[in-house]
C-alpha angles and dihedrals in degrees: 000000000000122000088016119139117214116174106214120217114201133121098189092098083206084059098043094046091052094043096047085054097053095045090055097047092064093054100263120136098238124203116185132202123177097201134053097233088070091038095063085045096053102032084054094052098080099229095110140097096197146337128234103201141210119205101201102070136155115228095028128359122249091246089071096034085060088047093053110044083044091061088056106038123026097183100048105121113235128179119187117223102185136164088212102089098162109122101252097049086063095039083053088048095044091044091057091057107265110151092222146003122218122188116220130254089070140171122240093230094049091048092047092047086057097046090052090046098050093045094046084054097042090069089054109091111217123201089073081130095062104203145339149197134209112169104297093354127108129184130179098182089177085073094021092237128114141163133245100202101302098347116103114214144186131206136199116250087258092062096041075057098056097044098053096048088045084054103051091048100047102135094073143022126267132237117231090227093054088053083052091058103033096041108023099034102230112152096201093045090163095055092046112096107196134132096209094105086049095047089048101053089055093051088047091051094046082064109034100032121080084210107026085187087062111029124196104178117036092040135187123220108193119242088008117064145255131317131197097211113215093183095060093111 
């Protein structure tokens, strides 16, 4: 990790302080800042490798810290580390783009082992695929846009990744564990609890299915994994 920059978003000064040591420690340039005001500056700046995000924040929240820098940069690695571990409070981080949420208390190994994950991946440039269509659906995974019928959207780098993967595995359905290691990079993907896969499939279906209750499209076979049907129509 040398010569990596990582901004660091906290404002529990006991937090920042052992973070910051941590992340030297393993060789990263750390900058810390303890408001969200500071945190959309420097994450827009464009100096950073990744940001590990706090979500309570005075000046501006980290949910909107996450939106905005989102707007800007697709590909800027977040990771959310948050003492608000209800499930709506990670459906609304992942939603607003973070690559992953991580509830606090937290082990070092676990938080490192993310980290490694998101920025391995980050390297990775997804869109290889170009575009797709399934019925109504369009996806140009290339711009990370598509089209539902007559509805233009737009998805976060960790959907066009899924999507892709899901696409060029469609004849059959697809383990959790293998998207873990594929998308999100973990190389122990059946030690890693975590819901964000989960969480990310039902944000992706709320865009691309007419009926995101019944999907028809981004399917789920239980036990098995996950299809991207592409005779849905």
């Amino acid at each position: 990790m040398d010569g990596l920059r990582i901004l660091i978003v906290e404002d529990e000064p006991a937090i920042a302080d052992g973070l910051i040591d941590l992340c030297e420690l393993k060789g990263f340039e750390v900058k810390h800042v303890s408001d969200g005001i500071s945190a959309l500056a420097e994450g827009l700046s464009g100096k950073y490798d990744l940001i590990l995000l706090d979500l309570m924040l005075p000046g501006l929240d980290g949910f909107s810290v996450c939106d905005q820098i989102r707007e800007k940069d697709k590909d800027l690695p977040i990771i959310i580390l948050s003492a608000k571990n209800a499930d709506r409070d990670i459906i609304d981080g992942l939603q607003y783009g973070a690559d992953d949420y991580i509830s606090k208390p937290f082990s070092t190994t676990m938080l490192f082992a993310r980290i490694e994950a998101v920025l391995r991946r980050s390297r990775v440039k997804p869109g290889v695929g170009g575009r797709f269509r399934i019925g109504n659906l369009f996806v140009n995974l290339r711009e990370y846009t598509g089209r539902r019928g007559q509805n233009p959207l737009s998805f976060t780098r960790k959907e066009v990744e899924i999507m892709e993967y899901l696409w060029k595995n469609h004849d059959s359905s697809v383990p959790r564990t293998d998207l873990l290691k594929e998308v999100w990079g973990y190389d122990n993907a059946d030690d890693v609890s975590t819901r964000t896969v989960d969480i990310h499939i039902t944000k992706l279906r709320k865009k691309i299915e007419e009926d995101p209750a019944h999907p028809k499209i981004l399917v789920t076979f239980r036990g098995e994994g996950y299809q991207l049907r592409t005779d849905s129509e």
